[in-house]
C-alpha positions in Angstrom: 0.0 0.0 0.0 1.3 3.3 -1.0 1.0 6.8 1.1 1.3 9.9 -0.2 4.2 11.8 2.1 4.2 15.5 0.3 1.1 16.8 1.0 -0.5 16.4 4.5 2.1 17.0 6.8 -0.2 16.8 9.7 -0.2 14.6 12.8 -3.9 13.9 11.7 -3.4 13.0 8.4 -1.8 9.9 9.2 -2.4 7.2 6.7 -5.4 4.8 7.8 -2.6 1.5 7.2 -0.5 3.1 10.2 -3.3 3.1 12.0 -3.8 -0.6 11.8 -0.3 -1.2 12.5 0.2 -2.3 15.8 3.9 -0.8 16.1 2.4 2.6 15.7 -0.8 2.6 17.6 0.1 5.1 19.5 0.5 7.6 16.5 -3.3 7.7 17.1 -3.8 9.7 20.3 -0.7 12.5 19.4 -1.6 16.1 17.7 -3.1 17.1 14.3 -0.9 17.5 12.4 1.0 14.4 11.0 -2.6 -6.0 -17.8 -2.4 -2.4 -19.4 -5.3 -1.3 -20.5 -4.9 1.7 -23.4 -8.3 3.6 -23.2 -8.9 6.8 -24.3 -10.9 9.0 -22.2 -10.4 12.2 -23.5 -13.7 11.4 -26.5 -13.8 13.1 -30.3 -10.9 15.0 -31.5 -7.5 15.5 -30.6 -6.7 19.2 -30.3 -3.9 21.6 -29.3 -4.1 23.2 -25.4 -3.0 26.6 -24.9 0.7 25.0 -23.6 1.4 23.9 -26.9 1.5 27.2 -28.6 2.2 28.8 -24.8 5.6 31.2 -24.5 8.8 29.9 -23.8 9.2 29.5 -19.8 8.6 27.5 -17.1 5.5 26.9 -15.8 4.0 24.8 -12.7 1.8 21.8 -13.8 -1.5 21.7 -10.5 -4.8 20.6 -10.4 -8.0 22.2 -9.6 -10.7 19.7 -8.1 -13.9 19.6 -9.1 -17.0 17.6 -7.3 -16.5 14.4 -9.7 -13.2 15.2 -12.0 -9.9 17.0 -11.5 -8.8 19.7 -13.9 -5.4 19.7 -15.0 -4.0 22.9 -15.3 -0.9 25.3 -16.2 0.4 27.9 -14.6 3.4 30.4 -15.7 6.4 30.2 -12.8 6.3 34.9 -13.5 3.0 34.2 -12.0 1.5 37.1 -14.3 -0.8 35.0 -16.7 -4.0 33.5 -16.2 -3.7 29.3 -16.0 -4.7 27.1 -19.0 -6.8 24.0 -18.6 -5.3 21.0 -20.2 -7.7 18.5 -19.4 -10.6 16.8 -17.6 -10.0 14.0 -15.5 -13.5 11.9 -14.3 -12.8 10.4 -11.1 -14.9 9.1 -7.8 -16.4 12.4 -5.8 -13.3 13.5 -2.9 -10.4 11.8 -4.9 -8.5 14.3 -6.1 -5.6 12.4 -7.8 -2.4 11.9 -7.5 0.5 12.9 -9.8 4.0 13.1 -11.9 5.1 14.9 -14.9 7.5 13.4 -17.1 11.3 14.2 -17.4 10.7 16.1 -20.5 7.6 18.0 -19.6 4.9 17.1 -22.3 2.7 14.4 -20.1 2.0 14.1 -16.4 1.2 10.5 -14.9 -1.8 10.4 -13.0 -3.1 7.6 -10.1 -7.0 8.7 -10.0 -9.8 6.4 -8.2 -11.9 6.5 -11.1 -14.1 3.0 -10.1 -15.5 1.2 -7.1 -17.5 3.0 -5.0 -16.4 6.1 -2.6 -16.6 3.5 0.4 -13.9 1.0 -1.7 -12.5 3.3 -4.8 -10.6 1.6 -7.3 -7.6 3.8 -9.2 -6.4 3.9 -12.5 -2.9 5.1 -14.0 -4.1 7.5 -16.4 -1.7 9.8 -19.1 -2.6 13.1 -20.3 -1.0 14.2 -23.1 -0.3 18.3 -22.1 -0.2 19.3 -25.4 -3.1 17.9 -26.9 -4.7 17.3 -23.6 -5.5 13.6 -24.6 -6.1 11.2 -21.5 -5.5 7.7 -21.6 -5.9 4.8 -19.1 -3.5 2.4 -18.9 -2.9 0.8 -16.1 -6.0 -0.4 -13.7 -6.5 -1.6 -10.2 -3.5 0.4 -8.9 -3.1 1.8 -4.6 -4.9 5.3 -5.0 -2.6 6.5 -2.7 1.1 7.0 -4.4 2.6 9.5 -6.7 3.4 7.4 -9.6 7.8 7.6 -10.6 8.7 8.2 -13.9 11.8 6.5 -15.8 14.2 8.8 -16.7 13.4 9.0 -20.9 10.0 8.9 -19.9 8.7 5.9 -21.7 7.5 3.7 -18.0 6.0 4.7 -15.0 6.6 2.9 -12.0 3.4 2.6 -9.9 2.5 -0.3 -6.9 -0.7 -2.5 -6.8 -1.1 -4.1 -3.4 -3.3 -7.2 -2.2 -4.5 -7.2 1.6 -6.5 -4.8 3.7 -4.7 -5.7 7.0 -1.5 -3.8 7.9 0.9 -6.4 6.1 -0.1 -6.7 2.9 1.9 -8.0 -0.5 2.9 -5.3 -3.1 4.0 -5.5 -6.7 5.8 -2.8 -8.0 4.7 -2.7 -11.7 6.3 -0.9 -14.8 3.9 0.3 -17.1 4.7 2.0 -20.8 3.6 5.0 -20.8 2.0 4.8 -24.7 -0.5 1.4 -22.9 1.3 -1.0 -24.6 1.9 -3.6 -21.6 3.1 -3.6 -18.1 5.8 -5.7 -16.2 6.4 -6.3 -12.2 9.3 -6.0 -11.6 9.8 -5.9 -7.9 8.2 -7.5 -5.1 7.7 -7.0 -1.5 5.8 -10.0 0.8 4.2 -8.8 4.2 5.4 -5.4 4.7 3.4 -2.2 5.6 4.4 -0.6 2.3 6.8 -0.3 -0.6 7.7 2.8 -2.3 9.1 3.4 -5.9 11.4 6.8 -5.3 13.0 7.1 -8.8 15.7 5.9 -11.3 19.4 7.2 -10.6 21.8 8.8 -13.3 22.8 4.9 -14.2 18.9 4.4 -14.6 18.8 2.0 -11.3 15.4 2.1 -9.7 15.4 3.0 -6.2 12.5 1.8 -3.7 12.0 1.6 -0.1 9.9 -1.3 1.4 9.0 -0.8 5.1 8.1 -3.8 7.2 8.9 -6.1 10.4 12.7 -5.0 9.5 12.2 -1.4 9.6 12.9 1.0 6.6 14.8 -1.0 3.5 16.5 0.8 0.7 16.9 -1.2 -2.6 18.5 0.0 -5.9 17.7 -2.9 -9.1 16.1 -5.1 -6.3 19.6 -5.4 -4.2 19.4 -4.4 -0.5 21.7 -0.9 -0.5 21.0 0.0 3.5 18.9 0.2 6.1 17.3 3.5 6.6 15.7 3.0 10.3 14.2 0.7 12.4 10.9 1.9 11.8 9.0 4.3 9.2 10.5 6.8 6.8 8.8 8.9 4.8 9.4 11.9 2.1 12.4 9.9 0.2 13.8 12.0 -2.3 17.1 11.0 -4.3 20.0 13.5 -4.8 20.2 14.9 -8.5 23.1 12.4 -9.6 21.4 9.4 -7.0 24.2 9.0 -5.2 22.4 10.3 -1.5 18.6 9.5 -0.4 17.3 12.3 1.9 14.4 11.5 3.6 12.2 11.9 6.9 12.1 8.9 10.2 9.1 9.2 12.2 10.7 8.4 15.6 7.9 7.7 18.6 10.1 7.1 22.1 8.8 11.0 22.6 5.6 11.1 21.0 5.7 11.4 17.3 8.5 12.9 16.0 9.8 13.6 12.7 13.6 13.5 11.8 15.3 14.9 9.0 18.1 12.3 7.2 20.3 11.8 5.0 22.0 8.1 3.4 25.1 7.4 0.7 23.5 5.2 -1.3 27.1 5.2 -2.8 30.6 4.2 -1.4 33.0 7.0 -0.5 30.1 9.8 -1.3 31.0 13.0 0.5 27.3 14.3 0.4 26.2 13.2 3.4 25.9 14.9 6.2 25.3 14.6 10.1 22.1 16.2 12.0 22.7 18.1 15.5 21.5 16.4 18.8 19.5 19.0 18.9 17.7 18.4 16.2 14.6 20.4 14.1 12.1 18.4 13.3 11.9 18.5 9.3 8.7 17.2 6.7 9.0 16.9 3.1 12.5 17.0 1.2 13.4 18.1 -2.4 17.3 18.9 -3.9 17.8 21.9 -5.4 19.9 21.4 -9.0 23.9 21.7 -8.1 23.1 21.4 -4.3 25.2 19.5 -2.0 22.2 18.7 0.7 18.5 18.9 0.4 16.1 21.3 1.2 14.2 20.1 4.6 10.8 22.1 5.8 11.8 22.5 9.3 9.4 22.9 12.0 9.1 27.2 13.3 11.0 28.0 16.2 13.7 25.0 16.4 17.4 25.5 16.5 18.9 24.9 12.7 20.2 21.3 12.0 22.9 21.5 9.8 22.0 21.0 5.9 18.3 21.9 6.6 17.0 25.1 5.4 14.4 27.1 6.2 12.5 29.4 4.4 11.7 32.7 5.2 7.4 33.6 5.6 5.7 33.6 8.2 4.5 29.7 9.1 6.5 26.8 7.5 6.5 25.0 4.1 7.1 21.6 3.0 9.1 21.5 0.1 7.3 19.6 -2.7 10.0 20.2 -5.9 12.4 22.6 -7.8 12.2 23.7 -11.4 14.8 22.2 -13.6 17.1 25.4 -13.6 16.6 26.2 -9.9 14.9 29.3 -10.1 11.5 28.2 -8.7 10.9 26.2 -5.5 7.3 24.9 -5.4 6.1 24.6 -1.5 3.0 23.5 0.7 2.9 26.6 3.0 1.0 25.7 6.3 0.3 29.6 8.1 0.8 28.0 11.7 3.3 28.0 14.8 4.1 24.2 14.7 3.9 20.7 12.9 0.9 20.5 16.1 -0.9 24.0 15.1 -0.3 23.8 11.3 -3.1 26.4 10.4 -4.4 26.1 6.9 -2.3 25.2 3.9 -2.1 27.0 0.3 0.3 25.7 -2.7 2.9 28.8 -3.7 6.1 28.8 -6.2 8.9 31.1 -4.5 11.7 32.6 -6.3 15.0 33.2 -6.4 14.5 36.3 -4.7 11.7 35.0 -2.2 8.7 36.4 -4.0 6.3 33.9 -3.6 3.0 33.2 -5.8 0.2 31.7 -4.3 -1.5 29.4 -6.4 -5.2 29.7 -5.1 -7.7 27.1 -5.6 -5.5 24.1 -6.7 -5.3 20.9 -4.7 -2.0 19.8 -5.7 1.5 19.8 -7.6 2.2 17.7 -10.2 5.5 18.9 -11.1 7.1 21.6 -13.9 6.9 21.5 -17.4 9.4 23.9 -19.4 8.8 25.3 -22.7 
């Protein structure tokens, strides 16, 4: 079963397979905050969006979420131009989906609960093509909950399909072609509480992270690369070049906790970096292009851990992703004192020089397209 790590950082918003776990009961009573199918669903004529004759720039790829479909949308990183729709996605009333644009920009990978009922959805890996705002299925009976990884010439996406309600379950982690011409698994994971695709390295290696009875696994091509903790991690996020993991451990000796972290997933690699004892408490992770460490969303009012930045308005963000060049920094930006009082939460892109853009009315980040 997959969980989506970027976008509720709240105590509350804990995923419903922690809650049947019996190693993290406790997570419950601590603050708020916490086969391819090829179907077209797009119907008549394929025609050009506005992005495909938009001006050369960057330009954030959201969602806007509508009572039963989600509307992918554009927005211009300036932040002076009105956004441009891209597509209609029909989905189950609530289940705004998940998302990933590809390395070169021109589709994004959606994982939308688009059968079942809203009691027991069932999700679909769907492509929309953000030129020509074509949407097709394939991929079906995939975990709802994931941001699906793209390969790095953008030809598979890497999504999971579990078996099991109870809190171990069996998980495949399936390859799927992006054009719906077949899908292969190609990793598995027996019993665990979850498994994770992260991404594909500069040698193309896929990266994963299973997390189960032995705590948090890393595994690069399906060989065992290290042990990230002894019990959950979240927010993994790969070093441009793949040679460091950063991510989040949820630590629970002193009520629920979260740790920023870093791992050489290579020998000899001089990125990593240790934390302070007294340590910030950190969600969400992204690397900046050229950067040496990542960018952690630290808790207000902790003492700085070394390699973990923080950002300057008012309340605290979790990062979600730069734009290619570094310019942009998309962010979740919660208006609140503490992971525990997180106040309410808006998406905004923040420059180079800290301007920041709120992007009012979307649900989510998908990722950045450049033109």
């Amino acid at each position: 079963m997959a969980i989506p790590t970027r976008y509720a950082p709240r105590r509350a918003h804990v995923p419903y397979w922690w809650l049947l776990a019996t190693a993290v009961a406790a997570f419950i009573a601590i603050g708020p905050i916490a086969a391819a199918l090829f179907v077209s669903l797009g119907g008549g004529s394929v025609t050009e969006t506005a992005f495909a004759s938009a001006p050369a720039g960057t330009y954030a790829v959201v969602v806007r979420a509508e009572a039963d479909a989600d509307v992918v949308m554009v927005v211009a990183a300036h932040g002076d131009s009105d956004a441009s729709e891209i597509a209609r996605v029909p989905r189950l009333p609530g289940y705004t989906a998940y998302g990933a644009v590809s390395p070169d920009g021109l589709r994004a990978a959606l994982v939308t609960a688009d059968g079942g009922t809203p009691a027991h959805p069932v999700a679909s890996l769907v492509i929309v093509e953000m030129e020509t705002g074509e949407v097709s299925r394939v991929a079906e009976t995939v975990d709802y909950l994931q941001s699906p990884v793209w390969s790095n010439d953008g030809r598979t996406v890497v999504v999971t399909r579990s078996s099991g309600d109870g809190p171990a379950t069996d998980v495949d982690l399936v390859r799927v072609n992006a054009d719906g011409s077949g899908e292969q698994v190609f990793a598995e994971a027996h019993a665990v509480l979850g498994a994770y695709p992260v991404g594909f390295d500069a040698q193309d290696r896929f990266v994963h992270v299973v997390v189960g009875g032995q705590g948090s696994i890393v595994y690069r091509d399906g060989a065992q690369v290290a042990a990230l903790a002894a019990g959950i991690t979240r927010d993994w996020q790969l070093s441009p070049d793949g040679s460091t993991l950063a991510y989040v451990e949820t630590a629970t000796a002193a009520g629920v906790q979260y740790f920023p972290r870093t791992t050489a997933l290579e020998a000899g690699n001089s990125r990593s970096f240790s934390m302070s004892s007294a340590e910030t408490e950190s969600l969400g992770v992204a690397w900046k292009p050229g950067a040496d460490e990542p960018t952690f969303g630290r808790e207000p009012g902790g003492s700085a851990a070394d390699g973990a930045r923080a950002l300057s308005a008012a309340g605290f963000d979790v990062p979600l992703a730069y734009s290619g060049d570094g310019r942009m920094f998309a962010v979740q930006h919660w208006t609140g004192v503490s992971f525990d009082e997180p106040g309410n939460a808006a998406l905004e892109l923040v420059g180079a020089d800290g301007a920041r853009t709120s992007l009012d009315g979307f649900a989510r980040f998908y990722g950045w397209a450049t033109r």
